[in-house]
C-alpha positions in Angstrom: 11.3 83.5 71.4 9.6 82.2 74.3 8.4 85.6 77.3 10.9 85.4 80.0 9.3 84.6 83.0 9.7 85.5 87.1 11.4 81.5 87.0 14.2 83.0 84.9 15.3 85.9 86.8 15.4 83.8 89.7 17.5 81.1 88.1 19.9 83.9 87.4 20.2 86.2 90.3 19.7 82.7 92.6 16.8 84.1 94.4 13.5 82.6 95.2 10.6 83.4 92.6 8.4 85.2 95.4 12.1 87.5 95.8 11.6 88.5 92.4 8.2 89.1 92.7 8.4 91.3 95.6 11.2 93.3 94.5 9.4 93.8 90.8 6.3 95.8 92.9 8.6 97.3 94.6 7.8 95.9 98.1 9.1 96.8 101.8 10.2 93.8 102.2 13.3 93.8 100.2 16.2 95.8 100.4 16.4 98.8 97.7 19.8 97.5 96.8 18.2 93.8 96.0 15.3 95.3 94.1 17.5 97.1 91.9 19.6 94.2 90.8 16.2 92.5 90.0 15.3 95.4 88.1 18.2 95.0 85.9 18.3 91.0 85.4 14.4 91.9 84.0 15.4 94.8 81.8 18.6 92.5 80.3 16.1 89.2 79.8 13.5 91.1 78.9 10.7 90.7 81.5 7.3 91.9 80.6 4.5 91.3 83.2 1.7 89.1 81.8 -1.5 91.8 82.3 -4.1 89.1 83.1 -2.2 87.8 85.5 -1.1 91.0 87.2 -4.6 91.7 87.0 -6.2 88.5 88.7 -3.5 88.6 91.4 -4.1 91.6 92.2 -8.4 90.6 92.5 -6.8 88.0 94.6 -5.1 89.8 96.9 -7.9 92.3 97.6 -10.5 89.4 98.3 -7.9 88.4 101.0 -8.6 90.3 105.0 -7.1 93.8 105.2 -4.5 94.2 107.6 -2.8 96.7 107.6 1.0 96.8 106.0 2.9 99.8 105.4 2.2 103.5 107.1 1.8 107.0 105.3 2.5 110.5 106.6 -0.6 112.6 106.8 0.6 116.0 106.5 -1.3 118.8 107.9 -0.7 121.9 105.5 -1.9 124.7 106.8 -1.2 127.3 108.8 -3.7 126.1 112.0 -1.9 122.9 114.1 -5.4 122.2 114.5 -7.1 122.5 111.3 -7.6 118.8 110.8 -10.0 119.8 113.8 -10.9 123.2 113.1 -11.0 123.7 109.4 -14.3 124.4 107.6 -13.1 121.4 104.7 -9.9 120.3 105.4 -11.5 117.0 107.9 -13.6 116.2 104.8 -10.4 115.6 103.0 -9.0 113.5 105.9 -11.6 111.1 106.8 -11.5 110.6 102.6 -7.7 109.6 102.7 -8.2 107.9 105.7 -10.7 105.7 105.1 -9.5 105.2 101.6 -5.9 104.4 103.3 -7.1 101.3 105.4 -9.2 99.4 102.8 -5.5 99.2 100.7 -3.5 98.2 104.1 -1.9 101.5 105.4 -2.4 103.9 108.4 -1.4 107.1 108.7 0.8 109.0 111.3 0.4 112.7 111.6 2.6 115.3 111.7 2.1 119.3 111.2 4.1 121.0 108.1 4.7 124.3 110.2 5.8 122.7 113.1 8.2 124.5 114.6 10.8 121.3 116.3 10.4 120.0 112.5 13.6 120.1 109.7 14.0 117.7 106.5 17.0 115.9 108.5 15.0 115.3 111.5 12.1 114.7 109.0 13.6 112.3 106.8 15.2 110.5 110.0 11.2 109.8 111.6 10.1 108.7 108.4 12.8 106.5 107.8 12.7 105.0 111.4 9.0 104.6 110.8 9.5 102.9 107.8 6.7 105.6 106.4 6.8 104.8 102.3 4.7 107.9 101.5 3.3 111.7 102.1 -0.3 113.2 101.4 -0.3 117.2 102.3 -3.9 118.3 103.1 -5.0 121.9 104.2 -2.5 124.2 101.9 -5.2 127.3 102.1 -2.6 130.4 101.4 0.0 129.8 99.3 0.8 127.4 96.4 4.7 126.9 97.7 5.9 124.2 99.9 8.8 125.4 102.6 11.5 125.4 100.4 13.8 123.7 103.4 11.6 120.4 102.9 12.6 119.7 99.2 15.1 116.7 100.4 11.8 115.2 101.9 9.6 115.4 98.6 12.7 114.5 96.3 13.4 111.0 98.5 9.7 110.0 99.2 6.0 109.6 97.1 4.5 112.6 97.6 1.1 113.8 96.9 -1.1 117.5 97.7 -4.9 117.9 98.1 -7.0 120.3 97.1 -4.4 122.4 95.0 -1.4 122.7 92.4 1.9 123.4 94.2 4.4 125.4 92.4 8.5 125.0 93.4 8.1 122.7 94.0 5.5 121.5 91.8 4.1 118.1 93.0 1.5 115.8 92.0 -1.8 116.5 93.2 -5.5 116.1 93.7 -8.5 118.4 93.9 -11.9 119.4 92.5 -11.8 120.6 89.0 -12.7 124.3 89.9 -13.3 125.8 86.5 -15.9 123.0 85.2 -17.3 123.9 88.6 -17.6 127.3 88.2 -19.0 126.5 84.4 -21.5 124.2 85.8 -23.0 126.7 88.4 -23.1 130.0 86.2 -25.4 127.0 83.8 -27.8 126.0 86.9 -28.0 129.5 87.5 -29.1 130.3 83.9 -30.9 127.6 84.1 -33.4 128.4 86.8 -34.3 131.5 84.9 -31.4 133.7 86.2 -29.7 136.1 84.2 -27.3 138.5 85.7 -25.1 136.3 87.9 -22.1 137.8 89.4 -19.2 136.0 91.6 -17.6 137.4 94.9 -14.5 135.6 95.4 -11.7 136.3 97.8 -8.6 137.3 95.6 -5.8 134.9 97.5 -8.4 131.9 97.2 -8.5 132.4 93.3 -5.3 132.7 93.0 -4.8 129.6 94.9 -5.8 127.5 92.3 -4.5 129.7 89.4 -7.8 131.7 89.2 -9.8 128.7 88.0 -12.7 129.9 89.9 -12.9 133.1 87.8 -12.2 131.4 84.4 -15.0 129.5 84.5 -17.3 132.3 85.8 -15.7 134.2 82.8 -15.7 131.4 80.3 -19.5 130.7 81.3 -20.4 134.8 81.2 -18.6 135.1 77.5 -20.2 132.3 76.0 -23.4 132.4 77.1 -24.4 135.8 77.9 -24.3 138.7 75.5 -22.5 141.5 77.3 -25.0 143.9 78.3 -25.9 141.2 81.1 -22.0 140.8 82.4 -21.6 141.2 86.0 -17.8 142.1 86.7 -16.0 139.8 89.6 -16.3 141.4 92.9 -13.0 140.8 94.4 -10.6 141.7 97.1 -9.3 140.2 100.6 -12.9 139.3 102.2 -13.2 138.8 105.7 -16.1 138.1 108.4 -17.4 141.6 108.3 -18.7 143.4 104.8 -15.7 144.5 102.6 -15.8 147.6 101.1 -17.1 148.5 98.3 -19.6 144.9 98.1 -22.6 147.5 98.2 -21.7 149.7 95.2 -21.0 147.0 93.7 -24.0 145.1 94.3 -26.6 148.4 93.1 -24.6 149.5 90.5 -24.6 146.0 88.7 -27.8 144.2 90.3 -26.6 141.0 89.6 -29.8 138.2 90.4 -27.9 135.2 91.7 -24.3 135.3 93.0 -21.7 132.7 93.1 -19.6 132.4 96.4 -17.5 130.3 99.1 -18.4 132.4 101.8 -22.2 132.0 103.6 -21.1 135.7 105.4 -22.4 137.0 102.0 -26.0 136.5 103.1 -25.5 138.3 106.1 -24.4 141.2 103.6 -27.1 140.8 101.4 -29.4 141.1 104.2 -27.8 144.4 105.8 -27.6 145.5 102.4 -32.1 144.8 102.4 -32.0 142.6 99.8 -33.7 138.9 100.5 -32.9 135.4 99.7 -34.1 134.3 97.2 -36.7 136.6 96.8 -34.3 139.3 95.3 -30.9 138.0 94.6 -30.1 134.1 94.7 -26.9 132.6 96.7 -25.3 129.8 95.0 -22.0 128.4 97.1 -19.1 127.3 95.3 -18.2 125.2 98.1 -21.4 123.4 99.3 -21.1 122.2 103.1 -23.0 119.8 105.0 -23.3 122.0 107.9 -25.4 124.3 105.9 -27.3 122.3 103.4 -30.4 124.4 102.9 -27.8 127.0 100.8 -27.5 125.4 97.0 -24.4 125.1 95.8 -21.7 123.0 94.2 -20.8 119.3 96.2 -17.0 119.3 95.8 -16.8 115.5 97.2 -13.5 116.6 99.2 -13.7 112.8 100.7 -13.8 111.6 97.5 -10.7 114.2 96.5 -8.8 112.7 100.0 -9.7 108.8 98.4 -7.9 109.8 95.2 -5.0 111.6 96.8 -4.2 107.9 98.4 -4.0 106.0 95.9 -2.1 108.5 93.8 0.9 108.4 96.4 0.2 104.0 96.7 0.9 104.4 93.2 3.7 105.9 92.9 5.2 103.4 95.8 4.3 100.8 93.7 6.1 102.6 90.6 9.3 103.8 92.9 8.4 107.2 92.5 8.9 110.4 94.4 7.0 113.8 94.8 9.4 115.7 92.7 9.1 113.9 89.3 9.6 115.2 85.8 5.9 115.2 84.6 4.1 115.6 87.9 0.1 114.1 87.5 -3.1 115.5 88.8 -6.1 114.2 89.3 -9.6 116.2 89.1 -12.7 115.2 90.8 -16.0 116.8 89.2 -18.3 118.7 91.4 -22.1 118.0 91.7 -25.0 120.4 92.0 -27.0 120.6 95.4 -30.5 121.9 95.9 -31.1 124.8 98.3 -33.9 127.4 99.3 -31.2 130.4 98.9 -32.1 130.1 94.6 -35.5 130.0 92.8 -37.8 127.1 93.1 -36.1 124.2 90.0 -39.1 122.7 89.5 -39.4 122.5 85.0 -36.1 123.5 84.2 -34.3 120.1 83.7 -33.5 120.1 79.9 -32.2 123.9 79.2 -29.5 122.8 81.3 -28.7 120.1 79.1 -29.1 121.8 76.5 -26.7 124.5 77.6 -24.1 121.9 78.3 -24.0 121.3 74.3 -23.9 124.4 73.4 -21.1 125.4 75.7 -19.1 122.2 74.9 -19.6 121.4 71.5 -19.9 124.6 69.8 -17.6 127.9 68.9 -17.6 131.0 70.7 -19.8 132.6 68.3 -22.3 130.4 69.6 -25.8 132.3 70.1 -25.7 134.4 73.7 -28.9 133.7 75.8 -30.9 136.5 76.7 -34.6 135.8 77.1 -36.2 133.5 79.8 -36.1 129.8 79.4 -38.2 128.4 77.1 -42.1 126.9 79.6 -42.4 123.9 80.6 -38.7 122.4 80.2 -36.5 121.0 83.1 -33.3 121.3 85.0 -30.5 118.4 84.9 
């Protein structure tokens, strides 16, 4: 039998070919009821896109001036009106999805999740009247739980989150991949010759993102270490000022190196008289442009904010919602960056690679690492 075509859908249902083709990619331009009917003439005659096509089209259309077509809501998340503004990361993540956003047609208007004057009918009516076709949430810092009130809103439009995994409910979402993070920086820091590294993590930040953080520090400690050298987590609800307890901690366990999000922990470091790096090494989970002498982990949020777009394009063009059966996520690896606040990396390049096989390739009763790295090798 000869591949129905877009010719033979339109012969039946008496619409125009470019009809059927809009309707098929699910396009603003036709009515929901039309592009069901289409829908179902191509399910009963058997439609199957041609790939190549689909595929060269779609190179033609992207050659073709960007203007732009369709709008998206650009959630702020968190708790802070003015985070978008204010927050440490959460810009990073905007400029990525808004950039990202106008190359593919769309603009985004804003609205704040905690706003006050703001309920799913009202919502739902601004959207609608808007003719916005999808959400991105940026900024969630303290909870993994969307407003439970706003569930008609992610059930009738594409949704997608940055930067964590929602739970109730759970949407699709985008964000670094924190525990190869974690893995990567406790292998750096071994490394560069280090051998007691310990993490101090804020206990509602790990728990954030399902305590990935701490999994890979753990996984990375386990594997690689043998257990005389393990540093337990210093953990707890850290602030500006030094918590309590960070300095027992810190002389009963003398860790060398230790991981972080927080750049207050060389201020405590310093009160507490040790030096950077000269005694203890500061490695930030969270590497920021607006410190970039402190080494740490790159988390490309603009590239996590890129992602997050065309995630939620996608499911427009699939005539999906937020809440869907098997909700997807997207992780975006981290990169090391160089810094004064850890030991000088000059010939350490290839026990880092070779870490990297051992950790991935090979059981846990894998050979623990002790002893300084072997002269006159290199860091990756």
């Amino acid at each position: 039998m000869s591949r129905s075509t877009l010719k033979d859908i339109a012969d039946v249902l008496g619409y125009s070919k470019n009809t059927v083709s809009l309707a098929l990619r699910g396009s603003a331009q036709i009515p929901p009821a039309t592009q069901e009917r289409v829908r179902k003439a191509a399910q009963r005659l058997g439609y199957q896109p041609n790939a190549v096509l689909s595929h060269l089209m779609a190179q033609l259309r992207a050659s073709r001036t960007t203007r732009l077509q369709a709008k998206l809501a650009l959630v702020n998340a968190n708790r802070d009106a003015r985070a978008f503004q204010n927050h440490p990361t959460a810009p990073t993540y905007v400029e990525g999805c808004v950039s990202r956003a106008a190359s593919l047609g769309y603009s985004f208007d804003r609205f704040w999740l905690h706003d006050p004057t703001l309920n799913a009918a009202r919502w739902l009516r601004i959207l609608q009247a808007r003719a916005i076709k999808g959400i991105i949430l940026v900024g969630l810092m303290d909870t993994p739980r969307l407003p439970e009130e706003f569930r008609p809103v992610w059930r009738q439009l594409p949704a997608v989150v940055t930067g964590v995994r929602t739970r109730e409910p759970a949407l699709s979402f985008c964000c670094v991949d924190h525990h190869d993070l974690a893995l990567t920086a406790f292998e750096r820091a071994l490394a560069l010759g280090y051998r007691r590294p310990g993490l101090v993590l804020d206990e509602v930040i790990d728990h954030l993102v399902e305590r990935r953080f701490s999994a890979g520090y753990l996984t990375g400690q386990r594997i690689l270490l043998p257990p005389a050298q393990h540093v337990p987590i210093f953990s707890g609800r850290l602030g500006t000022t030094e918590p309590v307890g960070f300095r027992t901690w810190l002389e009963k366990n003398r860790p060398d190196v230790i991981f972080t999000l927080y750049n207050n922990v060389m201020t405590w470091l310093k009160a507490a008289g040790r030096r950077v790096p000269e005694d203890v090494g500061v490695v930030q989970l969270e590497w920021r442009a607006s410190r970039p002498k402190i080494a740490g982990m790159n988390q490309h949020n603009f590239v996590t904010g890129e992602a997050a777009v065309d995630m939620v394009v996608g499911q427009i063009h699939n005539n999906e919602t937020g809440e869907q059966e098997f909700p997807r996520a997207t992780l975006i690896g981290a990169t090391w960056a160089d810094g004064t606040s850890v030991r000088d990396r000059a010939g350490t390049t290839k026990p880092a690679r070779r870490l990297q096989g051992k950790l991935r390739n090979q059981p846990a009763s894998t050979k623990k690492i002790s002893g300084p790295p072997t002269p006159g090798t290199a860091a990756r």
